[in-house]
C-alpha positions in Angstrom: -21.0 0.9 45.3 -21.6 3.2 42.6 -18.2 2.2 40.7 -19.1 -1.2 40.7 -22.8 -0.9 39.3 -21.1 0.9 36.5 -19.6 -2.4 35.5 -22.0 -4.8 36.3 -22.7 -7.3 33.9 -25.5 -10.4 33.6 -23.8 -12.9 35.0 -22.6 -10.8 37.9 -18.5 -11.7 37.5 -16.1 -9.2 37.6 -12.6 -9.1 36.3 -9.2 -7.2 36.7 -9.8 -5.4 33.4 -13.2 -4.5 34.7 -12.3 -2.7 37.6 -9.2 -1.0 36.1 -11.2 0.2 33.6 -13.4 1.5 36.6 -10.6 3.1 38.5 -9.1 4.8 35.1 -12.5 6.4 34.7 -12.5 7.8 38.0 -9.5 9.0 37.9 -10.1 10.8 34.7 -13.5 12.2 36.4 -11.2 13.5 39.3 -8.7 15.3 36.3 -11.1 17.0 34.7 -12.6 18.2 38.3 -9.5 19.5 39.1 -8.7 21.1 35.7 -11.8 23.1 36.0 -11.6 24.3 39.5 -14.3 21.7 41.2 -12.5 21.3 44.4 -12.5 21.4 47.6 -10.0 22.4 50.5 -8.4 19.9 52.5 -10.2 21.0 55.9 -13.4 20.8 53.9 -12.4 16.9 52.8 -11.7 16.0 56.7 -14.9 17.2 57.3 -16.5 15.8 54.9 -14.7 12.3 56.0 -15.6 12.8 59.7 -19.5 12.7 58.8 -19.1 9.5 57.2 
């Protein structure tokens, strides 16, 4: 949900450019979190999946 208010617009139509845009930027989030160290293990992430 959050990725898609990010590009919501007024007349509430969405195209291919917006959500590629939205995936790059995520992507590029994820980079930067893994350049700096802000991870986590992968028995932490299956955990963290298993509560949802």
């Amino acid at each position: 949900m959050e990725a898609v208010q990010t590009v919501r617009k007024s007349d509430e139509r969405y195209t291919l450019d917006d959500a590629v845009n939205v995936l790059f930027s995520k992507l590029d989030s994820a980079i930067d979190d893994m350049e700096n160290g802000r991870v986590i293990s992968a028995e932490d992430m299956w955990k963290e999946l298993e509560r949802v």
